[in-house]
Legacy VTK file of the C-alpha trace (Angstrom):
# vtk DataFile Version 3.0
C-alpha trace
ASCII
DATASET POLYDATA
POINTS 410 float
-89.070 86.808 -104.787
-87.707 84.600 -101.796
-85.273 82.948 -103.843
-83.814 86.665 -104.881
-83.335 87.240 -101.481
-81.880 84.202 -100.688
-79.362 84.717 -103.569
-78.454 88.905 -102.682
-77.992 87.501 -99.092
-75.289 84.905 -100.814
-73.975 87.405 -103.161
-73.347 89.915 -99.689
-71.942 87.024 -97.813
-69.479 85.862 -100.575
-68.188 89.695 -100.949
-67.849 89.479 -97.082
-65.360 86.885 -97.304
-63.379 87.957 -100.083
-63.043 91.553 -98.208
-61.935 89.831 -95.017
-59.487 87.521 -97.206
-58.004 90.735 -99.013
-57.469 92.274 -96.134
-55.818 89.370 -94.079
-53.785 88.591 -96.795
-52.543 91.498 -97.506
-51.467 92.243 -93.790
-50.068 88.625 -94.151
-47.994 89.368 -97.175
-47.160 93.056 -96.699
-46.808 93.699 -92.736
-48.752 96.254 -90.674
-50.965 98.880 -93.221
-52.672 101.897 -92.238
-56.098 101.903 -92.179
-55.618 104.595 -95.139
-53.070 101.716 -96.646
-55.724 99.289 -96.492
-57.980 101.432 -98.517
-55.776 101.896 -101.331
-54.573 98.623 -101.379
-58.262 96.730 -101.913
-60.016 99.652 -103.150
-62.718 99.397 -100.351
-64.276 102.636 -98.754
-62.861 103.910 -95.272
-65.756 102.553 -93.742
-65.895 98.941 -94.875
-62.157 98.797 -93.712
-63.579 100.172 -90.254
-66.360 98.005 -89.910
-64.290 94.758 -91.443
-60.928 95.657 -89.506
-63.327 95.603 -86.471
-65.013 92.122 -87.070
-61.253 90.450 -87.615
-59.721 92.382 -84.466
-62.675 91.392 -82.341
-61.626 87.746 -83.119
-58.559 88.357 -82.523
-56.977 87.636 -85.971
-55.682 91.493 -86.169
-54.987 94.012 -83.688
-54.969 97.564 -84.198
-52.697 100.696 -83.030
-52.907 104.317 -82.983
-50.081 105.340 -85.328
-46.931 107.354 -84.611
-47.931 111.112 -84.798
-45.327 112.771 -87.091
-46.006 116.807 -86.411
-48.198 116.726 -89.299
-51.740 118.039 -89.465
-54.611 115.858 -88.968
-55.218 112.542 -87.113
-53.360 109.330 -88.242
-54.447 105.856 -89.403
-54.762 103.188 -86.811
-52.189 100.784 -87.737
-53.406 97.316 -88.372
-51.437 93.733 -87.971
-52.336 90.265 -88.445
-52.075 88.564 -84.432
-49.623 85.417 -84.889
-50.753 84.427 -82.316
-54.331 83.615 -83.356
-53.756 80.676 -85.415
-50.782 78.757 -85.944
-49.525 75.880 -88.666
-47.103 73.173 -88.307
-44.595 72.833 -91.223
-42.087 70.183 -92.234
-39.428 69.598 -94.768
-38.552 66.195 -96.122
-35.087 65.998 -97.402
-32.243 62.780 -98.613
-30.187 64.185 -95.481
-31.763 66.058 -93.487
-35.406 66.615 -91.548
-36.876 70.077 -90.618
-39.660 71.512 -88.909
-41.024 74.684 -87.862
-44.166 76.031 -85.913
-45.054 79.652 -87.829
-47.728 82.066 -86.784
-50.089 84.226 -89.529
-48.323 87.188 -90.853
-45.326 84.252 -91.530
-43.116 84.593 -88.160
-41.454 81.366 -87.141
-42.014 80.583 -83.472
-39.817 77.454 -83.378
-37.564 75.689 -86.306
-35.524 72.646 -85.741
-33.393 71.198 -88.399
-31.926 67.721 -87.846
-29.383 65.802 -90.545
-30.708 62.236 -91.067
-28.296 58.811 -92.179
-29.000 59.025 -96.084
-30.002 55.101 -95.718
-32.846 55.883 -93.539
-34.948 56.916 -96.249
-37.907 54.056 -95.695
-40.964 55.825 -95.332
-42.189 54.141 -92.482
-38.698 55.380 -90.625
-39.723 58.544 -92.077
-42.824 59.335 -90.812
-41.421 57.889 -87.036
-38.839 60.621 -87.591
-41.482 63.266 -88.205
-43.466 62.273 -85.151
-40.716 62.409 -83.130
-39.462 65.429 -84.106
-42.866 67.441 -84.108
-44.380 66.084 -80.918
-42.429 67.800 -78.188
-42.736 70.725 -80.930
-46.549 70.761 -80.680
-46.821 70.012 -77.058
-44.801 73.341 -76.408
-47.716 75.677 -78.019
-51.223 76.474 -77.119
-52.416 78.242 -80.047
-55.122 76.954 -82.900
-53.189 74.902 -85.333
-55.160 75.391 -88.770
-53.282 72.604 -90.942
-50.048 71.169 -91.908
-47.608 72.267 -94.863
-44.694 69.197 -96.240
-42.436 70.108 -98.333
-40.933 67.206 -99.680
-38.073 66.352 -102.824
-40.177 64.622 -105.145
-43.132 64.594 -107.624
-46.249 65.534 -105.856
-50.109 65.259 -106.479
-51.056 68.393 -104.860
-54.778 66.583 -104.515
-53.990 64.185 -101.884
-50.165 64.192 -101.187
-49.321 61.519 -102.987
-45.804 60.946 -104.095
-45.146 59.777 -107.102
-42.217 59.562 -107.229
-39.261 60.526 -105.303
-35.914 59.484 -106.872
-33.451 60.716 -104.263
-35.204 58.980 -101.641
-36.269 56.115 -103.725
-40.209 56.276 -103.117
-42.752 55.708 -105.631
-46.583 56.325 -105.205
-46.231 56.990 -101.401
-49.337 58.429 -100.388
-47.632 60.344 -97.663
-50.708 62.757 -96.842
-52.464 59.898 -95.660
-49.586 58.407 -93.334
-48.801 61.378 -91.898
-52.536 62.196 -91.139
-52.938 58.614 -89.383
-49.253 59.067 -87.806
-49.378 63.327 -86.311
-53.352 62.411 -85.420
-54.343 65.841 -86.043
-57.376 66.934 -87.061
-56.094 69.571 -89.365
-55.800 69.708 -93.173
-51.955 68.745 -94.143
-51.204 70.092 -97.436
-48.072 68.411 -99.089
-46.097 69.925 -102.221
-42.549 69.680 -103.872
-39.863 71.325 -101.817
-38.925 73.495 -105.274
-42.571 74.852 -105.322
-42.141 75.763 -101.507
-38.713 77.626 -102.211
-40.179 79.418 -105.092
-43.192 80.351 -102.689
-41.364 81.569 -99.560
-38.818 83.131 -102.046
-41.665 85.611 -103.917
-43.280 86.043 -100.543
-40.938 87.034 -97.839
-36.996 86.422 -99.595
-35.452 87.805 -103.124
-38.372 88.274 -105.048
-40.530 90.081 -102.743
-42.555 92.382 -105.699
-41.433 90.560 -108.628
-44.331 88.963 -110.331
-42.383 86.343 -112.748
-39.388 84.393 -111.274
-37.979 81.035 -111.678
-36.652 79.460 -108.365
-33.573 76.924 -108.953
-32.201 74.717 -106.186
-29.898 72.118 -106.189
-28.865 69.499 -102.717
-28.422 66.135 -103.779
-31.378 66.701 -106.086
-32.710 69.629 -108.680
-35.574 71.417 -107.790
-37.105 74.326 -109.004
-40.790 76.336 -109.424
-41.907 78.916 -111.317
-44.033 82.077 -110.149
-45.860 83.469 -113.153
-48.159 86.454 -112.837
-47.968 86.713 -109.022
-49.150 82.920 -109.119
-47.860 79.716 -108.936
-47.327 77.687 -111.919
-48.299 74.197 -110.411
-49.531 72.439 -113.736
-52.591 70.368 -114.170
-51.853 68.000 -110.972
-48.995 69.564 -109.479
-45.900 68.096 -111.396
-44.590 71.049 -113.128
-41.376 72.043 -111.653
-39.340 69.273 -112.081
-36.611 71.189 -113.870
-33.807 68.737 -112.283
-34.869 66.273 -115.011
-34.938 67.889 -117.789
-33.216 65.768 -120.384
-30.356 68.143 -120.918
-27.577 65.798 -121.858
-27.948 63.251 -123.778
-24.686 61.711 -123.719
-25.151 62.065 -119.910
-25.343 59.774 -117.124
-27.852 57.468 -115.952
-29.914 59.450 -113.369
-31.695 58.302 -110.592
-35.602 58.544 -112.039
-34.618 56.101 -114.492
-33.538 59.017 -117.733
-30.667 59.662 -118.802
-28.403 63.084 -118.984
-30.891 65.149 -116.775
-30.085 68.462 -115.779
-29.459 67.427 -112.333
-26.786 64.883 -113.339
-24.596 67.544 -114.578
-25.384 70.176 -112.254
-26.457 68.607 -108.729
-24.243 68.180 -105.479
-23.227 64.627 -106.235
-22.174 65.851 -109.675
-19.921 68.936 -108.450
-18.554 66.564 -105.684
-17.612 63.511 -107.944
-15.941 65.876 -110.077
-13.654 67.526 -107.150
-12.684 64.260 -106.301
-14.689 63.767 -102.921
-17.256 61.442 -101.626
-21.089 61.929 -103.380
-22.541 61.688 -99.952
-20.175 64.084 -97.938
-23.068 66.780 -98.589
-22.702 70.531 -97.341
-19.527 69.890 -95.693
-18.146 68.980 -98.688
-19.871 71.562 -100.938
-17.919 74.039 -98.513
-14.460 72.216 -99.169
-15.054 72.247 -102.551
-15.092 75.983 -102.502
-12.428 76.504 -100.151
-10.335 74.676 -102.809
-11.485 76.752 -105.518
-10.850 79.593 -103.930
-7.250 78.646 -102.773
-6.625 77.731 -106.848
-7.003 73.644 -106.476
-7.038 72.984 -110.399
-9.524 69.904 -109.424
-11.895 72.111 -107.660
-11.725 74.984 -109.943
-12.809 72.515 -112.764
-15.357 70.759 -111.094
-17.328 74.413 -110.383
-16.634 75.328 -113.829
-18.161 72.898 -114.869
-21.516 73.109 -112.877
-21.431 76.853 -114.051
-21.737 76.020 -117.552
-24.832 73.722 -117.467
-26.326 75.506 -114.631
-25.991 78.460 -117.187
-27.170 75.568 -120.051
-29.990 74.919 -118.349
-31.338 78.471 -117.302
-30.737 79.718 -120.278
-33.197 77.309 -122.138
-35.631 78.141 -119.247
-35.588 81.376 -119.215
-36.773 81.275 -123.231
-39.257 79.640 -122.148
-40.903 81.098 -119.258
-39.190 84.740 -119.477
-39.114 85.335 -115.862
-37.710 88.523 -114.587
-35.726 87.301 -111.638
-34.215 83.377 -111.313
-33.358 82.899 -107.628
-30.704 80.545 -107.010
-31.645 78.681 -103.490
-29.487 75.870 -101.839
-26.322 74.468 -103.120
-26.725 76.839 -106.044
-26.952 79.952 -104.175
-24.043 79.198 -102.101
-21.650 78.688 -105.096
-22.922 81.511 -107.264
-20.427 84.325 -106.192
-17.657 81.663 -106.865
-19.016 80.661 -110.380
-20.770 83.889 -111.375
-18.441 85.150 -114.244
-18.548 81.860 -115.620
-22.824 81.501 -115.203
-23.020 84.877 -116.707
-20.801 84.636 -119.681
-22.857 81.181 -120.471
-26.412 82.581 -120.041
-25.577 85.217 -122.590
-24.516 83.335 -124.764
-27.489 80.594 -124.957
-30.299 83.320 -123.822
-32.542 85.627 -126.561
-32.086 88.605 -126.160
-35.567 89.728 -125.119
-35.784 88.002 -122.056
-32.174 88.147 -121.434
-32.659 91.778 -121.073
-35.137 91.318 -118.423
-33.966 89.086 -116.279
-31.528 89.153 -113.172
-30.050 86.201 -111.303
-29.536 86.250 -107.174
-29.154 84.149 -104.540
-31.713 83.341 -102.237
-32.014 85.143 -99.134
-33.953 82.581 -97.060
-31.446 80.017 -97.240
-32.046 76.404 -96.553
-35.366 77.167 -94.906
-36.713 78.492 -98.177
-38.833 75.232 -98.761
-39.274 74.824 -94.724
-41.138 78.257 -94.901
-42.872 77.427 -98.108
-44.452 74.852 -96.765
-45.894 77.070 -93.715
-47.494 79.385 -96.445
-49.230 76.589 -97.901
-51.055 75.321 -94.513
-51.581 78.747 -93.896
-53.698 79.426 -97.528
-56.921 78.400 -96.313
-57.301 80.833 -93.629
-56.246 83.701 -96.119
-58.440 81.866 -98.529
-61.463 82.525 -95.946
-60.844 84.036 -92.685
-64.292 84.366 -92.115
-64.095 80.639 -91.108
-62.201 81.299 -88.035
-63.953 84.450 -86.646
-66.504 82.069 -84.729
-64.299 80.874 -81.664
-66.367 77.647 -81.546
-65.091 76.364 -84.521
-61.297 76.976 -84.332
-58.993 74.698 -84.845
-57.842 72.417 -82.225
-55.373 73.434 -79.249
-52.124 72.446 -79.792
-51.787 71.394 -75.908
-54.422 69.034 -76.781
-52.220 66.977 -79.034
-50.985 63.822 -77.783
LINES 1 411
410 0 1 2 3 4 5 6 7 8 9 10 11 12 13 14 15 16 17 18 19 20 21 22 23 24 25 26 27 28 29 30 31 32 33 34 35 36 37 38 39 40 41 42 43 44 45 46 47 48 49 50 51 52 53 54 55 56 57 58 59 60 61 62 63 64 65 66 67 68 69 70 71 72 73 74 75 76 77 78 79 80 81 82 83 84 85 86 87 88 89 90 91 92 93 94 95 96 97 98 99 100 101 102 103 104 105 106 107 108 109 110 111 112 113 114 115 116 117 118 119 120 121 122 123 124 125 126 127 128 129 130 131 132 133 134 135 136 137 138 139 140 141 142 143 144 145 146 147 148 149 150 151 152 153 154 155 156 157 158 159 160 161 162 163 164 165 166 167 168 169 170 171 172 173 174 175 176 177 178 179 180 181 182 183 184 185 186 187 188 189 190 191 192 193 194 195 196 197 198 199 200 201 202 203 204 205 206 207 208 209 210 211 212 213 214 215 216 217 218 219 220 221 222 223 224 225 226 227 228 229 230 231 232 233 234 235 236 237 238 239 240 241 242 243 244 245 246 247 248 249 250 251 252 253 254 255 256 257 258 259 260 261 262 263 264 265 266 267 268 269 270 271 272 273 274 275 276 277 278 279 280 281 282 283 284 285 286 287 288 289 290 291 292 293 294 295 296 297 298 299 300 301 302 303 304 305 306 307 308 309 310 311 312 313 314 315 316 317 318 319 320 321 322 323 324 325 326 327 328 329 330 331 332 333 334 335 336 337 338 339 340 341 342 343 344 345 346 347 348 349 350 351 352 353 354 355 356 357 358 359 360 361 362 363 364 365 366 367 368 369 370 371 372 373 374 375 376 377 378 379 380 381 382 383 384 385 386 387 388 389 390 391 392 393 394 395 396 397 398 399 400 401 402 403 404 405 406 407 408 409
């Protein structure tokens, strides 16, 4: 008889936590609800929201208003929203050329983002993870919130288990375990979470960019790499360890060039920033300033320019097409380099895609650009240090075991 006790108290305190976690993510996700929201949207009664609204506002990870009264009979919902201020995550991006980070409160609202372009030699990761520190210290020092973890988004092959990197072909790293070394280097006591930069895109993308309610998309993006990740029922599609994603080598070509990971005629040979700059005639490393020269050439009728974005076109539309049989997504977002050439190309992407598509899920797909821009991955990465308190808020409603301070950090 004890042990049935012991095991309806579990069974109470495991529905506990997934209420709380429905209801913090869905403010996270979806902005301020209605307490009458709220109900609809988990399907709990009026007075569990009450009673569980007034647990997570009493430690501070909501706060409630009285709603707007409209002239309309009756008394309105209390308006609920998550506090960003009650817990905090550090994020970084790890490009070939650049370095980013950002400080984001719950309910995703960046509080500070600093971007930096980086020498495309200094790619050691030792130099690396110096760079990191040095960018994120004076970041951390700044804010007195609860951190609860670290998000890295990084271009290359990831082992979501540990961090480790695989490998990294751009920036010439193979099995870096770069969880660890950042752990030991930022000397935080916080979980850091690190995933592909194409994942992150994909993530930030369905969450708060172009495919806010769409539950099947395929996110491309191209800088001096191919990236990409798949959201597939509302979920990411991650694989068995992580790797899936890694569109940018498909073999595509095989009369192709070498590529860096050691294949031949992947997709990002023919379609990446090195490719569509080679072919206009201008340096492979001259990066988003030349990406933007490129186009003004284009667009001014340069027959070398027009060519080498033709080109692109047709095996970016190649290579989605073949995707898109595959995963039938309803919405490819094009993020990065990609998304800033589309309008330029998009006749030519277009009359491609149809041509190499089914029908079926031609018919139910549409292709944008990404609205988040370059920080698509940046943001990405915050949502993914961010999971485990939407995972289990309940951890954080006792104020003794909060994360640390981020004044604390050396």
């Amino acid at each position: 008889m004890q042990h049935g006790r012991v095991d309806l108290g579990q069974r109470s305190e495991t529905v506990r936590r997934a209420n709380l976690s429905a209801i913090v993510r869905g403010l996270h996700e979806r902005g301020p609800l209605s307490r009458s929201e709220l109900v609809a949207a988990t399907g709990l009664t009026r007075s569990a929201i009450r009673g569980l609204v007034g647990e997570l506002a009493a430690a501070g990870l909501v706060v409630e208003r009285p709603a707007p009264r409209l002239g309309t009979p009756g008394r309105p919902s209390p308006v609920v929203r998550v506090e960003p201020s009650a817990t905090v995550v550090l994020a970084v991006e790890l490009l070939v050329d650049s370095m980013a980070a950002a400080i984001v409160g719950l309910g995703g609202s960046p509080i500070e983002i600093r971007r930096v372009d980086r020498p495309r030699g200094h790619l050691a990761v030792e130099r690396v993870v110096d760079d990191v520190v040095a960018l994120t210290g004076p970041m951390l020092r700044r804010v007195d919130r609860p951190l609860a973890g670290v998000g890295v988004a990084v271009a290359g092959v990831v082992r979501r288990s540990d961090g480790l990197v695989t490998m990294a072909p751009n920036l010439g790293w193979v099995d870096v375990p770069l969880g660890r070394r950042l752990a030991e280097a930022l000397g935080l006591d916080v979980p850091i979470a690190v995933a592909n930069d194409g994942d992150l895109g994909a993530l930030a993308e369905h969450r708060r960019g172009a495919a806010v309610g769409v539950a099947d998309v395929l996110y491309v993006s191209g800088e001096v790499g191919v990236g990409g990740g798949v959201i597939a029922g509302d979920l990411p599609l991650t694989g068995a360890a992580g790797f899936a994603g890694e569109i940018g080598h498909m073999p595509i070509n095989p009369g192709g060039s070498p590529c860096r990971c050691g294949s031949i005629g992947c997709w990002e040979t023919e379609v990446g920033e090195g490719a569509l700059l080679a072919l206009a005639g201008l340096p492979p490393d001259s990066g988003r300033t030349g990406i933007e020269r490129v186009l003004a050439e284009a667009a001014a009728g340069t027959p070398t320019a027009v060519a080498a974005l033709e080109h692109v076109a047709r095996w970016l539309a190649i290579g989605l097409a073949g995707l898109v049989n595959v995963l039938n997504p309803r919405l490819i977002v094009l993020g990065a380099m990609h998304g800033r050439i589309y309008p330029a190309v998009r006749a030519t992407v277009e009359a491609e895609f149809v041509r190499r598509t089914l029908p079926g899920p031609r018919s139910l797909v549409r292709i944008v650009p990404a609205t988040l821009g370059p920080n698509a991955p940046l943001l990405g990465a915050a949502e993914l240090a961010l999971e485990p308190v939407l995972a289990d808020p309940a951890a954080f409603l006792d104020r003794d075991h909060l994360p640390i301070r981020l004044a604390s950090a050396s």
